[in-house]
N, C-alpha and C positions, 0 to 999 in steps of 0.2 A: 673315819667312821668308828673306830675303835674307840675315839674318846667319848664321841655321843652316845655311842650304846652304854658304855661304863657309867655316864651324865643317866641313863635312864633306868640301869639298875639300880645306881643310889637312889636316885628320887624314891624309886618304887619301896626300897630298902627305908628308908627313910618314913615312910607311910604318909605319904601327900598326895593329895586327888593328882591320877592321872587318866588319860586317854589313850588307845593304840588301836590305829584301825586301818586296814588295806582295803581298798576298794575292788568290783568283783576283776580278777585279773590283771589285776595291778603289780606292781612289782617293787614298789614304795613303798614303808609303813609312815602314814601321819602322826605324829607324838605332839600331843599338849602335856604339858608339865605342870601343873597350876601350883601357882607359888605360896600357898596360905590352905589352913583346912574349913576355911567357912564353906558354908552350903550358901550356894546361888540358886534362886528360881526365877521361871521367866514373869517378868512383867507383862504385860499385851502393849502397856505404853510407851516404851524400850523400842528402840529399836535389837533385834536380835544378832549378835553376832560370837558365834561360839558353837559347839557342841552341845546336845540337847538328849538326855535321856529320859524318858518319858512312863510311866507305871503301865499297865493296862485300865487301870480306873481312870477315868476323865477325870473323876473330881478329887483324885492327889495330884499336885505340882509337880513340873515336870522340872528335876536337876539342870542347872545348867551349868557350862564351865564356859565360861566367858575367856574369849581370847586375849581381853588387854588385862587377865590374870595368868595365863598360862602363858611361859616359852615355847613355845610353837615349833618343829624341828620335823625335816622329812628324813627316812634315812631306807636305805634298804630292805628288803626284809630279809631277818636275820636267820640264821641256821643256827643251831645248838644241839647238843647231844640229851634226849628226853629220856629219861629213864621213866615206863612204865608204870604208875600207882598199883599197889595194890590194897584195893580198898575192902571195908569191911562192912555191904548193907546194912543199914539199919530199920528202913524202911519194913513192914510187916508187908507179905503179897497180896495186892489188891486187885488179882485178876476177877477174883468171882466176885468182891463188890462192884468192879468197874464194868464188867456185864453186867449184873444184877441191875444197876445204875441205866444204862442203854438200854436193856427191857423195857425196863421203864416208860424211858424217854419216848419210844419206839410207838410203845401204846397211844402215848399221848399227843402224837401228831394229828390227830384228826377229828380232836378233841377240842383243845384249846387255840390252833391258828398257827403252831410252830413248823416252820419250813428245815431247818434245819439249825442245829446246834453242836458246838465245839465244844466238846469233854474234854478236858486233859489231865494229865495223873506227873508228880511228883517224886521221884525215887530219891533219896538219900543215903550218903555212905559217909563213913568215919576214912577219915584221910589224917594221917601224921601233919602231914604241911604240903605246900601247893608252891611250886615256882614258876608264877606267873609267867616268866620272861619264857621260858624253855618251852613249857605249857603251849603260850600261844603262836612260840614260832610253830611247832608241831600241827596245831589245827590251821592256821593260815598257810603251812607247804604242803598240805595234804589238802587241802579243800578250794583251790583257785580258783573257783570260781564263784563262789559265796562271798558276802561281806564279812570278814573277818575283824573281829574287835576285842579288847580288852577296857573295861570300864574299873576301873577302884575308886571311891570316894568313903572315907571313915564313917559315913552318914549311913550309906549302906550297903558296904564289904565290896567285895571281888566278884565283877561278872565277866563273862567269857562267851563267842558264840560263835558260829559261822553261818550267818542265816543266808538262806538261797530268795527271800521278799521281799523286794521292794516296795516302801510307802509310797514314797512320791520323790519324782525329782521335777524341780522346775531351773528355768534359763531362760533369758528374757520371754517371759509371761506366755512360756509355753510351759505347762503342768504333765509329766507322763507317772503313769503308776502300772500297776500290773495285774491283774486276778490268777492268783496261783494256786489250785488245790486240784484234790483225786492226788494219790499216793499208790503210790506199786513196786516193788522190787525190778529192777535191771531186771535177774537172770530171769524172771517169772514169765516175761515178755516172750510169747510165740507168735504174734501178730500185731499189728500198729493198731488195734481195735480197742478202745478203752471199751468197759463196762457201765451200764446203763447209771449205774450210782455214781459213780468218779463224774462221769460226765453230764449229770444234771447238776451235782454237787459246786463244779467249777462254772457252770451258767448261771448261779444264783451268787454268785460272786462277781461274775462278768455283770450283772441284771444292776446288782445292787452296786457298785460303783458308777455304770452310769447314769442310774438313777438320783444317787450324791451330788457329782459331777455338773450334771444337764443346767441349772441353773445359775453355774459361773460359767459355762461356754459359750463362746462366742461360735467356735470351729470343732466339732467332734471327730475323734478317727480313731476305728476297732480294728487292731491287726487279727488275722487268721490264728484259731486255735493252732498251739505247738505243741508237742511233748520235749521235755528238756529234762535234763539229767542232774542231779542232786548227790551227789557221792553214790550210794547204791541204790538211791530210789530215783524215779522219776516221778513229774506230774504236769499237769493241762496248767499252759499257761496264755494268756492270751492279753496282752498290749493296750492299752487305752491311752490317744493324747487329746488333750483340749486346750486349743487357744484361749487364754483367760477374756474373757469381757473387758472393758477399759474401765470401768467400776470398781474390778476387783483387782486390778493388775498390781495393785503393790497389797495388795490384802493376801497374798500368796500361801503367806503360811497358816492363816483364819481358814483357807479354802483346803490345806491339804492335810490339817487337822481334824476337818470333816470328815475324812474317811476310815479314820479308827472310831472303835476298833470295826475293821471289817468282817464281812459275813466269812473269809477265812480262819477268824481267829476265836468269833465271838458268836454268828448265826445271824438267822431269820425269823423273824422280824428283829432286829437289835434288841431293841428295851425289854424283850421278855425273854431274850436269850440270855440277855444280861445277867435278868433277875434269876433265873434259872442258875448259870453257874454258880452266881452268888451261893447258892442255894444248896445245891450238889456237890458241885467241889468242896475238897474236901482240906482244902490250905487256900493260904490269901496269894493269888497269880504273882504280886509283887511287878515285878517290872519283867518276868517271861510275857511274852504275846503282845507287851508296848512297844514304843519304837524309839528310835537312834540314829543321832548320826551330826552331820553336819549345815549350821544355820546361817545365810552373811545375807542378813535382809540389806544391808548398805549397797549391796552389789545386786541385791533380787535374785539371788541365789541358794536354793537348798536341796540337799540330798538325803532322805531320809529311809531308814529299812526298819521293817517289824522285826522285832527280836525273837526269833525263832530258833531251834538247836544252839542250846544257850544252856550255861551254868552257872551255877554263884558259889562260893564258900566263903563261910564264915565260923569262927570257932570251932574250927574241926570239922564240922560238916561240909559235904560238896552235894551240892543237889543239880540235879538233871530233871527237865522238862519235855513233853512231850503231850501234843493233841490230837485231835482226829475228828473230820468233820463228820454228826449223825445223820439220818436223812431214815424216810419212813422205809427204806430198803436196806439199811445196815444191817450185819451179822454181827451180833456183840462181839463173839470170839476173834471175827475179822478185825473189831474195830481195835479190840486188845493188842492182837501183834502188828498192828501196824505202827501203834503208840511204841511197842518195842524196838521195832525198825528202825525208828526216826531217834530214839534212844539210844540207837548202836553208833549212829553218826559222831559224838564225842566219846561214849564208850571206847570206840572199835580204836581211837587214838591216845586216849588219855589213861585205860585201863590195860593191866597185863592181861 
């Protein structure tokens, strides 16, 4: 094992696209190693077999790292001694614009048609250097049950994340995904009772997937609302599978591409949520709030997760993301610390 992890430092050292990702509770890390710096995107006429990182915008290309360019290698997940960054914000505070913004927004639910919409805010910090390898053993043995991953391609820098969402997993031509939102602190919890916003918030997520869905299923099936635990937060999660139709059954990945971006990440009605963040956000998403993971249409197989509690560094900069779904019953101040919350999930590991 000591040789391979050494084979993975150099690569990394070396500055050649790689891959590192553990799956939720897993005990594996998967390594692609890609052997050249071209940038790959998907074809639709390809067949797909490889790792696939995805933007939040549909209409940029989604990276691909093809497996019969990468050495492919499983190996344990590693332990290492993480020294603490201490970094230096550069970011100006955008708490009274990012209310100011949700005011807003708040107003104008009943207005123009908007059910709900996902704000999210950007922080950045001046960091000396990043050592990926130490880095992401640190969030991967802290966070076991999140997909934990590390992405570098030269095309575009260093990302990092431990997202608790799944997009879609499919196996023989059964497709399952998940509706995951309402946010809450652990300690804050005195009773199993969400609040009337968390909980329309995550039915308009449940609503809007199977409304996606309904049209490649052959077999529909809605597990019971759960609460499930996310480092220090929980949230409403609730199960979705569908037997693909025999039409669609090898269309698998055209059907689970459907469902970004979801009313988790982006809102309701989509297309005016869209235009909306376009609009208000205040930086380009980049590839926070897109998805990730692994593609082997040869086998009809793929495993995909939205990339959520995620970071990037490039040129000294390390930037952190964070969203929070609006609804005509949000408290802006509420919806602020919650975006913090979910902001302490790599802080609380990566910072002194």
């Amino acid at each position: 094992m000591t040789k391979q992890l050494n084979l993975i430092r150099e690569h990394s050292s070396n500055g050649l696209p790689f891959v590192w990702y553990r799956v939720p509770n897993g005990s594996q890390v998967h390594v692609m190693l890609q052997n050249n710096n071209e940038v790959y995107t998907y074809e639709p006429q390809n067949k797909l077999n490889g790792y696939v990182f995805a933007p939040f915008d549909k209409n940029r290309s989604m990276i691909l790292f093809p497996d019969n360019q990468c050495k492919n290698l499983t190996v344990g997940l590693w332990r290492t001694s993480w020294k603490k960054l201490d970094p230096t914000k550069i970011s100006e505070d955008d708490q009274i614009d990012y209310e100011k913004i949700i005011s807003e927004v708040i107003k104008s639910f009943s207005s123009d048609g908007l059910q709900k919409l996902v704000l999210s805010r950007r922080v950045d910090y001046l960091v000396d250097s990043l050592d990926a390898f130490s880095a992401f053993s640190a969030l991967a043995n802290s966070y076991l049950n999140a997909y934990a991953y590390c992405v570098f391609h030269p095309a575009v820098g260093l990302w990092m994340g431990a997202t608790p969402e799944p997009l879609a997993h499919v196996k023989d031509g059964q497709l399952t995904t998940v509706a995951l939102a309402g946010t809450r602190m652990v300690r804050e919890r005195n009773n199993t009772e969400w609040g009337k916003k968390e909980s329309l918030e995550q039915q308009m997520v449940v609503d809007d997937i199977s409304n996606v869905l309904e049209p490649y299923a052959e077999e529909y099936q809605q597990s019971e609302k759960e609460t499930i635990r996310s480092a220090h937060l929980e949230h409403l999660r609730t199960e979705v599978s569908i037997k693909l139709k025999d039409n669609y059954y090898s269309e698998y990945l055209k059907v689970a591409r459907q469902l970004h971006p979801t009313a988790a990440v982006c809102g309701l009605p989509r297309s005016l949520s869209y235009s909306k963040i376009v609009n208000l956000e205040r930086y380009q998403r980049s590839f926070y709030a897109g998805f990730l993971g692994k593609v082997k249409e040869s086998e009809g197989h793929l495993d995909l997760y939205v990339n959520l509690r995620c970071m990037t560094f490039q040129n000294g900069v390390l930037s952190l993301f964070a969203g929070g779904g609006i609804t005509e019953d949000s408290n802006p101040t509420d919806e602020y610390y919650e975006t913090e919350q979910k902001l302490d999930t790599l802080r609380t590991i990566l910072f002194s």
